[in-house]
ZAPA-929305 format. One record per atom (N, C-alpha, C): atom name; x, y, z. Coordinates in steps of 0.02 Angstrom, whole numbers, plus 32768, in hexadecimal, padded with zeros to 4 digits. Each point is the difference from the previous one (the first is absolute). Layout:
<drenkols>
+-------+------+------+------+
: atome :   px :   py :   pz :
+-------+------+------+------+
:    CA :    X :    Y :    Z :
...
+-------+------+------+------+
</drenkols>
This chain:
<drenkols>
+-------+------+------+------+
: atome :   px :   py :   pz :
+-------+------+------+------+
:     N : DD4C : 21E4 : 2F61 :
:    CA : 7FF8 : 8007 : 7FB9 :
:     C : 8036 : 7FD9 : 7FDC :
:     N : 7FE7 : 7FDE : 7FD6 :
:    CA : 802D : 7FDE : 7FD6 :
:     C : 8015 : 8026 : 7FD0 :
:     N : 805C : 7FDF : 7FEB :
:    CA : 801C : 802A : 7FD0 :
:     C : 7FDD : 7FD5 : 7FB2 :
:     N : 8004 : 8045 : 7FD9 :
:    CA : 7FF7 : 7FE5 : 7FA9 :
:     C : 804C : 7FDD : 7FD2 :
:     N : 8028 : 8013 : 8029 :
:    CA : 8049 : 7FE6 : 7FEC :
:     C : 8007 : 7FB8 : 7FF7 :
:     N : 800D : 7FE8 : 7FC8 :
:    CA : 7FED : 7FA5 : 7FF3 :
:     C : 8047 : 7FEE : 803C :
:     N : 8044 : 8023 : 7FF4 :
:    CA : 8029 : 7FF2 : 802E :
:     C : 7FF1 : 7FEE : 803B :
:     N : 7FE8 : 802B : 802A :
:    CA : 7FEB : 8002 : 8046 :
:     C : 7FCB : 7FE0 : 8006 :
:     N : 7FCC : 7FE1 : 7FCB :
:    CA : 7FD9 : 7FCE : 7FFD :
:     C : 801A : 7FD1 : 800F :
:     N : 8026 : 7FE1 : 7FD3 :
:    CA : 802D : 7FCB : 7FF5 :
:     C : 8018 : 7FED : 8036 :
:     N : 802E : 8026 : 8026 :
:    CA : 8026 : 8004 : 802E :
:     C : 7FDB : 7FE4 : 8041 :
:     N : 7FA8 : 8025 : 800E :
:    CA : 7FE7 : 7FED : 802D :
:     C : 7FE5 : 7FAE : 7FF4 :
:     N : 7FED : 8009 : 7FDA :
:    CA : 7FE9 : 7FB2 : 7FEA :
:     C : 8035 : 7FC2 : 801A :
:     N : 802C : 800D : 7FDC :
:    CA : 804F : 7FD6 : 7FF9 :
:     C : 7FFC : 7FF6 : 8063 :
:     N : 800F : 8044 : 8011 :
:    CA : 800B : 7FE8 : 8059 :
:     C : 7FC8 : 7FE3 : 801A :
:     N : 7FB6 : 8004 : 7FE7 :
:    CA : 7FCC : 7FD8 : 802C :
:     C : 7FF4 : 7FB5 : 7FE4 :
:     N : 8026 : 7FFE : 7FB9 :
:    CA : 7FF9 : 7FB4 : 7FCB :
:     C : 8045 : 7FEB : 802D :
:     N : 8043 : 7FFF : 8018 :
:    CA : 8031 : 7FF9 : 7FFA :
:     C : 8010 : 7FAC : 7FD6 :
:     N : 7FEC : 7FDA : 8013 :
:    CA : 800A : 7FB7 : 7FD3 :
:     C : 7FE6 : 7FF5 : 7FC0 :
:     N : 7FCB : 8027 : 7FEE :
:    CA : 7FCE : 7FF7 : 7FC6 :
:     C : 804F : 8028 : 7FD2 :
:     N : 8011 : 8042 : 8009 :
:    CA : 801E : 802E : 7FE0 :
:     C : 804F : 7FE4 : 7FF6 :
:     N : 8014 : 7FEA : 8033 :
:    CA : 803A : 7FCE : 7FFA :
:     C : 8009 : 7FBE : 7FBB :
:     N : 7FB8 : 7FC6 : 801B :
:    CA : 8014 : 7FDB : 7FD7 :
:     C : 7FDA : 8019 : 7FB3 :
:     N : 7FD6 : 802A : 7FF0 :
:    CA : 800D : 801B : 7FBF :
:     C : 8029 : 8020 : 7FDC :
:     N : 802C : 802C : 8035 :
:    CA : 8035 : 8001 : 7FEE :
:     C : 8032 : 7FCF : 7FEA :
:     N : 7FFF : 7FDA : 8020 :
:    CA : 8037 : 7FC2 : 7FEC :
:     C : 7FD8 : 7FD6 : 7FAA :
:     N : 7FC2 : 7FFF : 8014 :
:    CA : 7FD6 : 7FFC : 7FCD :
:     C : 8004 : 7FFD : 7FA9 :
:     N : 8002 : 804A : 8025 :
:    CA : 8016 : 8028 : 7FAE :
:     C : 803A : 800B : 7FFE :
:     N : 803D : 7FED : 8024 :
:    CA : 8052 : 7FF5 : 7FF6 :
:     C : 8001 : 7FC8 : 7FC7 :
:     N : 7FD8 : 7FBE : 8028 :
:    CA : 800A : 7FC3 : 7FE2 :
:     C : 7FFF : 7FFE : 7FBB :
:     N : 7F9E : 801C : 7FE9 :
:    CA : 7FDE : 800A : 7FCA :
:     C : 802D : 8019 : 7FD4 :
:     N : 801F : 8055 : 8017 :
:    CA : 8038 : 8013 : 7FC0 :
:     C : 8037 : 7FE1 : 7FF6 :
:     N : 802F : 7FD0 : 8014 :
:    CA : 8020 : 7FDD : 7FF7 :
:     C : 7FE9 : 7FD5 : 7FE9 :
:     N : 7FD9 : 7FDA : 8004 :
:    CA : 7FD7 : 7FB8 : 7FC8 :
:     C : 7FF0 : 8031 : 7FD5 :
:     N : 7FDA : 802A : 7FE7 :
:    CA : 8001 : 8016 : 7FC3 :
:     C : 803A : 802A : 7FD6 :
:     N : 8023 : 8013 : 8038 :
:    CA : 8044 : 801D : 7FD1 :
:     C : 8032 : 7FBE : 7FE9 :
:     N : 7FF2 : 7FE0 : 8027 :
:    CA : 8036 : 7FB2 : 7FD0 :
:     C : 7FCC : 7FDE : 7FD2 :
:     N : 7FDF : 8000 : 8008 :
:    CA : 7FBB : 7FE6 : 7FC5 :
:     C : 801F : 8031 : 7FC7 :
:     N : 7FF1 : 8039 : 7FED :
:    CA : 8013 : 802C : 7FDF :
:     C : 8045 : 7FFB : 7FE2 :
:     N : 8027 : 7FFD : 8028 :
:    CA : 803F : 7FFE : 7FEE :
:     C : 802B : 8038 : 7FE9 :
:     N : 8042 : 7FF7 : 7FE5 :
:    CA : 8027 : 804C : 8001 :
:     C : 8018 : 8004 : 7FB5 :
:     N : 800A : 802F : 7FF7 :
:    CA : 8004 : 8011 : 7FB4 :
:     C : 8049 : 801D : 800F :
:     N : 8036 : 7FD8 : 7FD5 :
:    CA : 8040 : 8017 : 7FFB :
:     C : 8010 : 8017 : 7FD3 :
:     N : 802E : 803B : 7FFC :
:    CA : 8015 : 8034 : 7FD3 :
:     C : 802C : 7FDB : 7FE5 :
:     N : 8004 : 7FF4 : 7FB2 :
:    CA : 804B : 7FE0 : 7FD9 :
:     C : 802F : 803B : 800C :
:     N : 8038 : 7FCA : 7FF9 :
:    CA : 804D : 8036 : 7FF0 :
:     C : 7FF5 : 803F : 7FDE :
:     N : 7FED : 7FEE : 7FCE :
:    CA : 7FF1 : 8045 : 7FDF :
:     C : 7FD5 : 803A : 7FF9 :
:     N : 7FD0 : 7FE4 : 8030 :
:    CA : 7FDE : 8046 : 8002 :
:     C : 801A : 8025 : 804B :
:     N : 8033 : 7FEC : 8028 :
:    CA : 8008 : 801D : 803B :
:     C : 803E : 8020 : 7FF6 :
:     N : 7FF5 : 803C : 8026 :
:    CA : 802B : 803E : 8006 :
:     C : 7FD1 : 803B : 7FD5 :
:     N : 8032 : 8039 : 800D :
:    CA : 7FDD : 803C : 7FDA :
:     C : 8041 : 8035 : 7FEC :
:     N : 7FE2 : 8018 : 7FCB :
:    CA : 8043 : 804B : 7FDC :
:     C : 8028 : 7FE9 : 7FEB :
:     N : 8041 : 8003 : 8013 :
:    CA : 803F : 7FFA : 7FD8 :
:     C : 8018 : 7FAD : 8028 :
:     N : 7FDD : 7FF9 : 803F :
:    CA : 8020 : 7FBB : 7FF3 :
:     C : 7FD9 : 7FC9 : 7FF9 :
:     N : 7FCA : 8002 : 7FE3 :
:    CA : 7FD6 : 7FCE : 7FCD :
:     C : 801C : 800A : 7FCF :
:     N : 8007 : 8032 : 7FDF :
:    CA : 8023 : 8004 : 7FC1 :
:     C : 802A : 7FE2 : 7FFD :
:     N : 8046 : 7FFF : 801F :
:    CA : 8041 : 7FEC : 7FF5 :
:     C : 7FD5 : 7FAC : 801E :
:     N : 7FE6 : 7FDD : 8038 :
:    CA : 7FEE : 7FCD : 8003 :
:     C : 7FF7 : 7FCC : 7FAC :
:     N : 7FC4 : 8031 : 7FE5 :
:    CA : 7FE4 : 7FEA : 7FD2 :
:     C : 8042 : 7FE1 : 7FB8 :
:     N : 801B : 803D : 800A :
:    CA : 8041 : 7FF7 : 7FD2 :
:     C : 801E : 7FBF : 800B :
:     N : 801A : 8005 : 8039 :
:    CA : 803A : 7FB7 : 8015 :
:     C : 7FD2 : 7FBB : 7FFD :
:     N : 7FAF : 8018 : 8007 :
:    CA : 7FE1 : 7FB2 : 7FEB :
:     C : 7FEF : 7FE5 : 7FBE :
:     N : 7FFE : 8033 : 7FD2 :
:    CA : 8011 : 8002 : 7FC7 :
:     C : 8027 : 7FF0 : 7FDE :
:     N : 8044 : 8020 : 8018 :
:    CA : 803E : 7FDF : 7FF0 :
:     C : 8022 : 7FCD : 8008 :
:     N : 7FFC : 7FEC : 8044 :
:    CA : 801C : 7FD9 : 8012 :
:     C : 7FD9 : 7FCD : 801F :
:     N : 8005 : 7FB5 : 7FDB :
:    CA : 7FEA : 7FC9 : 801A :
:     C : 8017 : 7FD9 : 803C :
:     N : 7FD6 : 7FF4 : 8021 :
:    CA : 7FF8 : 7FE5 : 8057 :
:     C : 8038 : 7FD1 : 7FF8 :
:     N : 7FF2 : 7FCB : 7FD6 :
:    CA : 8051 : 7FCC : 8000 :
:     C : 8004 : 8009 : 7FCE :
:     N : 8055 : 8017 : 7FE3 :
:    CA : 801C : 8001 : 7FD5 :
:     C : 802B : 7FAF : 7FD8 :
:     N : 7FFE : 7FFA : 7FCC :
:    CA : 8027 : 7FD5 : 7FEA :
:     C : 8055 : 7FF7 : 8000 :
:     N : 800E : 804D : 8017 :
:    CA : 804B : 7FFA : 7FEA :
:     C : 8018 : 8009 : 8050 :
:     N : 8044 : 7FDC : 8010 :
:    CA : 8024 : 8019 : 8036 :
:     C : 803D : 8025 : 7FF0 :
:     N : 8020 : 801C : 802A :
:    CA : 8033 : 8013 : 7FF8 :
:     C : 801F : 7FFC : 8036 :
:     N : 8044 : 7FCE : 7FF0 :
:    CA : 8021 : 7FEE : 8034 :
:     C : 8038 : 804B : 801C :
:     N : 7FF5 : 800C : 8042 :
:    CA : 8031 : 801D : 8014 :
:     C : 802B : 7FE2 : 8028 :
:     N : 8048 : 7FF6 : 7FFB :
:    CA : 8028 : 7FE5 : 8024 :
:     C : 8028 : 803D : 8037 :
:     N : 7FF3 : 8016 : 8027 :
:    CA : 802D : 8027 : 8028 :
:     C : 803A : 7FD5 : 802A :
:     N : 8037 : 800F : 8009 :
:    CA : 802F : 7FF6 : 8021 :
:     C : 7FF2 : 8007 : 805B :
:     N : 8022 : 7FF0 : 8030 :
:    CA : 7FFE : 8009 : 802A :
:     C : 8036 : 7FDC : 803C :
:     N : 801E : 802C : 8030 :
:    CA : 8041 : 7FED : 8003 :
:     C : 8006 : 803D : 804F :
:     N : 801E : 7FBF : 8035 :
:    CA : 8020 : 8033 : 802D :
:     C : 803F : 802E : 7FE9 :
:     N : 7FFC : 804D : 8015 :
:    CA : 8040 : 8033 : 7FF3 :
:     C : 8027 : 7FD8 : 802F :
:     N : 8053 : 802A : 7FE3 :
:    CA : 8036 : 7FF2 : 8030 :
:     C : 7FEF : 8046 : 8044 :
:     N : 7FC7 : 8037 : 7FDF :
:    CA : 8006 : 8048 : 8020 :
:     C : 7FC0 : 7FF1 : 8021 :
:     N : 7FDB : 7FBF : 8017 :
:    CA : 7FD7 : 8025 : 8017 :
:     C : 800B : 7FFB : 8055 :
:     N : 7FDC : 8021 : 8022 :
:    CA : 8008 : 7FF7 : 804D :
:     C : 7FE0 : 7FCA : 802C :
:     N : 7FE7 : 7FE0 : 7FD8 :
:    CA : 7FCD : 7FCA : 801C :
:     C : 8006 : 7FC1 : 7FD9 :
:     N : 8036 : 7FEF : 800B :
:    CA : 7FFA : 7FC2 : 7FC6 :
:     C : 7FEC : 7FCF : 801E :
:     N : 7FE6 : 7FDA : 804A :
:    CA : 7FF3 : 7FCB : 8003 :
:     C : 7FAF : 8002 : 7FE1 :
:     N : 7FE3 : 803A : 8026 :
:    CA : 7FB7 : 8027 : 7FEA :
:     C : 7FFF : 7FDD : 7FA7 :
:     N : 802A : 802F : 7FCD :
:    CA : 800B : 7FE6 : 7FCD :
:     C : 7FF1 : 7FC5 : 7FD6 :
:     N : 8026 : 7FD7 : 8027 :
:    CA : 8002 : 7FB2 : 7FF1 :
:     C : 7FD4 : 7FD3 : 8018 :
:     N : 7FE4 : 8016 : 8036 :
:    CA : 7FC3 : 7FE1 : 8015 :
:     C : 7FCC : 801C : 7FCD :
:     N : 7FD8 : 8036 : 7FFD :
:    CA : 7FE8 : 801A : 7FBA :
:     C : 8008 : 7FC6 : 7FC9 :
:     N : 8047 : 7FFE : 7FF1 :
:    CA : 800C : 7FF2 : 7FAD :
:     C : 7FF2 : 7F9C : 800D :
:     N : 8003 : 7FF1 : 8051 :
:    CA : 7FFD : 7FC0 : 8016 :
:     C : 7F8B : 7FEC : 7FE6 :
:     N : 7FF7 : 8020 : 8025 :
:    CA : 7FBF : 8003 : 8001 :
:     C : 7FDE : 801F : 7FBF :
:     N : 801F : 800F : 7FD6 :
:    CA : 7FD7 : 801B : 7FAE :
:     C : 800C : 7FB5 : 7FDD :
:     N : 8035 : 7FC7 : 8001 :
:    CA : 8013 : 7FDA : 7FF0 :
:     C : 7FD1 : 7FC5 : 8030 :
:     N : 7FF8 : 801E : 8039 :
:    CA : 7FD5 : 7FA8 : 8018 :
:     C : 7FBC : 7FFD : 7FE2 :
:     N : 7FEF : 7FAF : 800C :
:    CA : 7FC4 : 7FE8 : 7FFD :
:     C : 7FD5 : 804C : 8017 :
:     N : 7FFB : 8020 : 8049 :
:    CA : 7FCF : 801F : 800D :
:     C : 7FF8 : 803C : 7FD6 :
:     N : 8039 : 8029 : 7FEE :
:    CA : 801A : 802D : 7FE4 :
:     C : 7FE0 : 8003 : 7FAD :
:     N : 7FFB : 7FC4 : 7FCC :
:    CA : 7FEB : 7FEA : 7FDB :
:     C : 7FBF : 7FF4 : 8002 :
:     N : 7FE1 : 7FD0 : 8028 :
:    CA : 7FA8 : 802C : 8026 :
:     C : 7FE6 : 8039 : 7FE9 :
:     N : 802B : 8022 : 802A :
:    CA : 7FD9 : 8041 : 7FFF :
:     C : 8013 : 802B : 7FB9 :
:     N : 8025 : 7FEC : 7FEF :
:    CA : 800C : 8027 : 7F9E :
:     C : 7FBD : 7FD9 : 7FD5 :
:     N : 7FFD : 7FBE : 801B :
:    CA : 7FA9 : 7FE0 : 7FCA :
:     C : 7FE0 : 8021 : 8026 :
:     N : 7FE4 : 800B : 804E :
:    CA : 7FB3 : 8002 : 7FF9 :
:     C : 800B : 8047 : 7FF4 :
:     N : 8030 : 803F : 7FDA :
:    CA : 7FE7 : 8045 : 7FFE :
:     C : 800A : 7FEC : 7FA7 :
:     N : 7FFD : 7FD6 : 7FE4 :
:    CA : 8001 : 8000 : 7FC3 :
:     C : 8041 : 7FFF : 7FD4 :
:     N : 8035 : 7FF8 : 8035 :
:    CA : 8033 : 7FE4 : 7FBB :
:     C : 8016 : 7FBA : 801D :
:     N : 8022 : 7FF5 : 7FC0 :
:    CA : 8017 : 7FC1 : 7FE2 :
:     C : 803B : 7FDD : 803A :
:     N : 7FFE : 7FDB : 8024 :
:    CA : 804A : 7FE0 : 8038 :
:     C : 8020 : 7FFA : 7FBF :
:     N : 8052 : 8004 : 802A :
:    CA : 8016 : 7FE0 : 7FB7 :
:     C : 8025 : 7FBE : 802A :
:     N : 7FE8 : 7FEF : 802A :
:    CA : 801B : 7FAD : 803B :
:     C : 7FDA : 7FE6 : 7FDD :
:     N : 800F : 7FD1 : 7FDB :
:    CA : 7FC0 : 7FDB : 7FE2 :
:     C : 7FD8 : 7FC7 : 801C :
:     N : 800E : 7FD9 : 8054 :
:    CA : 7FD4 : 7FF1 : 8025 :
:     C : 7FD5 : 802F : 8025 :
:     N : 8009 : 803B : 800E :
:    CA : 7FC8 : 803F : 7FFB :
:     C : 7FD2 : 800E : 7FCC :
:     N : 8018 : 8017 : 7FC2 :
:    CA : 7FD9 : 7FFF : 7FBB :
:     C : 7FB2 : 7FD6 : 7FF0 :
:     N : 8030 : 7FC8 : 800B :
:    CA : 7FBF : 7FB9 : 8008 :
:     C : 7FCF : 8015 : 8019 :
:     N : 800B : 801B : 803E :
:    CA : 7FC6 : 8010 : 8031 :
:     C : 7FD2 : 802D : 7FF0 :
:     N : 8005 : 8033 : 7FBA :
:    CA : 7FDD : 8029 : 7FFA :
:     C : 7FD6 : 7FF4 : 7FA8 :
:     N : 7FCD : 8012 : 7FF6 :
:    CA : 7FE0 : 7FE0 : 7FB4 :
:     C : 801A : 805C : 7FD6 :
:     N : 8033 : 7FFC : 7FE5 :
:    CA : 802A : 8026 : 7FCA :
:     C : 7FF3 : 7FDB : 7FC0 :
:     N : 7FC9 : 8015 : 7FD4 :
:    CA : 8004 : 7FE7 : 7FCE :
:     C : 8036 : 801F : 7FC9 :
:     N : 8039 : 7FCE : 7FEE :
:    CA : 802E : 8019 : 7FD6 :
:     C : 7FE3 : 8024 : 7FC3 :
:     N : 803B : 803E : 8000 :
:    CA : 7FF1 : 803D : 7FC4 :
:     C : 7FFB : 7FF3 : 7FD6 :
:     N : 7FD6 : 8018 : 7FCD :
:    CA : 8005 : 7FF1 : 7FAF :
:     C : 8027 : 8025 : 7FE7 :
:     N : 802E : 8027 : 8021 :
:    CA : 8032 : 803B : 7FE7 :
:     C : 8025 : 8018 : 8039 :
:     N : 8047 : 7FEB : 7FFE :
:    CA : 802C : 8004 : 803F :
:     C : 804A : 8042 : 7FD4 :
:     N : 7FE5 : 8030 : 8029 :
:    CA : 803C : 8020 : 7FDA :
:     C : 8037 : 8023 : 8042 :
:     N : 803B : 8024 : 7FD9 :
:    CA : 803A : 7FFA : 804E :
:     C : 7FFB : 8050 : 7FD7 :
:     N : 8042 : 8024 : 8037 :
:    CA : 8029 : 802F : 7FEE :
:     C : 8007 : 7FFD : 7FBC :
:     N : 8031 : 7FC5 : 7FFE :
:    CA : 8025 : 8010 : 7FA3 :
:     C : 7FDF : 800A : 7FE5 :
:     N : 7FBB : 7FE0 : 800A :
:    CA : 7FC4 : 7FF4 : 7FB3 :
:     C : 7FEE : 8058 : 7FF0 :
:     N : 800D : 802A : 803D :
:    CA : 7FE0 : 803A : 7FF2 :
:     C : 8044 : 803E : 7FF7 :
:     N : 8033 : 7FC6 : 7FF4 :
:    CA : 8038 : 8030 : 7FEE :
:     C : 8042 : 8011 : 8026 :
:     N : 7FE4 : 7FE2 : 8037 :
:    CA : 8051 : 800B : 804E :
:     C : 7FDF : 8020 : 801D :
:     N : 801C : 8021 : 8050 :
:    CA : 800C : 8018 : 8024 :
:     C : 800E : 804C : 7FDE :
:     N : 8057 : 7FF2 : 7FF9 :
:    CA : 8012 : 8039 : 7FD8 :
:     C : 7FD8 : 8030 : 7FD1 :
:     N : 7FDD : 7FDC : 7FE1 :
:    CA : 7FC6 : 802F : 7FC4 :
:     C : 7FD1 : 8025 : 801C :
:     N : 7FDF : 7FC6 : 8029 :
:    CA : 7FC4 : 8019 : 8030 :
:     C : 800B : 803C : 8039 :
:     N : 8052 : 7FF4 : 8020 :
:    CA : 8015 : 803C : 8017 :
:     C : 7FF8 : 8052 : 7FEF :
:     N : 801A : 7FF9 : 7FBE :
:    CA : 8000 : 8027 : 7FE1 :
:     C : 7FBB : 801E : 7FE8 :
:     N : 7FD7 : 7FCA : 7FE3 :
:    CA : 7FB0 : 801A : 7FE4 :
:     C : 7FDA : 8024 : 804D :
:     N : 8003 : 7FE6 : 8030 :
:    CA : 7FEF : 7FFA : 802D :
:     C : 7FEE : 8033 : 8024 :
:     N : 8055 : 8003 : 801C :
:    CA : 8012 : 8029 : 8043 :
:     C : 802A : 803B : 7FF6 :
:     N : 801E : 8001 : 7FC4 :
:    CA : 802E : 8046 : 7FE7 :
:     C : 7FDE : 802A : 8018 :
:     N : 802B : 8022 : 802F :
:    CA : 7FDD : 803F : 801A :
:     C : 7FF3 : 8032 : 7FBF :
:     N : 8020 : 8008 : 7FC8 :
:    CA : 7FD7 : 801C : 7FE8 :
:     C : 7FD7 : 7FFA : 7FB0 :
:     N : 8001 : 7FBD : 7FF4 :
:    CA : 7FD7 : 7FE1 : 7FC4 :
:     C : 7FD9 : 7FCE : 8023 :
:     N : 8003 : 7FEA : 803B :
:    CA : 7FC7 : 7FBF : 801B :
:     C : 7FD7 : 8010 : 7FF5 :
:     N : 7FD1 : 7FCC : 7FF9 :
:    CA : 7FA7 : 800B : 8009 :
:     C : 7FE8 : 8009 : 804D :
:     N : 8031 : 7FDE : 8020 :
:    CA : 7FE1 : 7FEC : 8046 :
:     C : 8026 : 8054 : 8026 :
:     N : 8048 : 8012 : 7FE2 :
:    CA : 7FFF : 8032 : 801B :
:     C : 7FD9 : 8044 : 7FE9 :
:     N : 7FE1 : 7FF4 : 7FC5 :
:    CA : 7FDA : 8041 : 7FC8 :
:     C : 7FC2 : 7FFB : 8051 :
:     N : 7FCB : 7FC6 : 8003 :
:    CA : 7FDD : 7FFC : 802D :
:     C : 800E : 802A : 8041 :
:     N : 8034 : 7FF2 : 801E :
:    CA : 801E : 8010 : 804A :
:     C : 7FF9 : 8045 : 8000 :
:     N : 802E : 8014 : 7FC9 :
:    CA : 7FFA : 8050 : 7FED :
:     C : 7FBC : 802B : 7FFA :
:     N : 7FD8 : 7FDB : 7FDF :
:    CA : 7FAE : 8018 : 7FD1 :
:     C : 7FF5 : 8009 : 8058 :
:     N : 8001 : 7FD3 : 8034 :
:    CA : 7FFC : 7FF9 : 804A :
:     C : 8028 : 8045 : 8029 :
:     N : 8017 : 8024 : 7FE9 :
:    CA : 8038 : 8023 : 8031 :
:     C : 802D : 7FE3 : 8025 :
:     N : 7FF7 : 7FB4 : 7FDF :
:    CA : 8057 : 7FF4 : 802B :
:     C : 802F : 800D : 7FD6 :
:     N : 8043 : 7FFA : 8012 :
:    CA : 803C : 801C : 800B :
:     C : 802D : 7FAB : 7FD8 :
:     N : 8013 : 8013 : 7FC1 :
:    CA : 8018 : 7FC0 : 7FF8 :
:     C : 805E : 800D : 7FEC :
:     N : 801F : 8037 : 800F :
:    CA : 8032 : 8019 : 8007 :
:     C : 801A : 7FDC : 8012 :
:     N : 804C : 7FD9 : 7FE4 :
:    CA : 8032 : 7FE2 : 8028 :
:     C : 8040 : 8014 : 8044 :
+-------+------+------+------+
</drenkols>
């Protein structure tokens, strides 16, 4: 007696077809792939992806803030082997290699500026229409103060609003 089960239909068929069931299988592999690239894929923009609170905040920062900005702001940090540290050849090799050709490389291709200016060349930096430093925004000293005062900063009001600990 034969079963009514399309499965166990199937199944018997498939083992007495074995090549027929094979290459239609492969068949209809092919077929949905030629018609799923025929078709093609529908990509989600920036902005409609994510969900809740961080689409939201997404949405905000694309809003706000434009992809390339016009203005730079130069930061100059210092940098300098200690007399205290324990590793000073380590150190200087570091401070050797932030200064070479390769070292300079790798600061353009993550997006900043060499400041070797046979490195520079090498990268298309279209100069700022607005180059501003420290001073322009007041010093160090000011910004210290607006800043990081443990207890009038903005950045420490934040830390705090956070449960950190901005106690000296």
């Amino acid at each position: 007696m034969q079963s009514r089960n399309l499965a166990a239909r199937a199944g018997r068929w498939s083992s007495t077809h074995r090549k027929t069931a094979i290459f239609g299988w492969l068949a209809l592999v092919v077929l949905s792939l030629a018609i799923g690239g025929a078709v093609g894929t529908n990509n989600l923009k920036d902005e409609d992806q994510g969900t809740g609170q961080s689409r939201s905040a997404q949405q905000i920062v694309n809003d706000n803030f434009p992809k390339k900005g016009d203005e730079n702001i130069l930061i100059q940090n210092p940098i300098a082997v200690t007399k205290a540290t324990k590793h000073p050849q380590e150190a200087r090799a570091f401070l050797d290699y932030l200064w070479s050709p390769a070292g300079q490389e790798a600061f353009g291709r993550h997006g900043y500026r060499p400041v070797v200016r046979s490195v520079a060349a090498k990268f298309d930096f279209p100069p700022p229409k607005r180059l501003e430093t420290i001073a322009d925004l007041g010093g160090w000293s000011k910004l210290d103060s607006e800043l990081f005062d443990p207890e009038k900063g903005s950045i420490a009001k934040i830390e705090q609003d956070a449960g950190v600990s901005t106690a000296k």
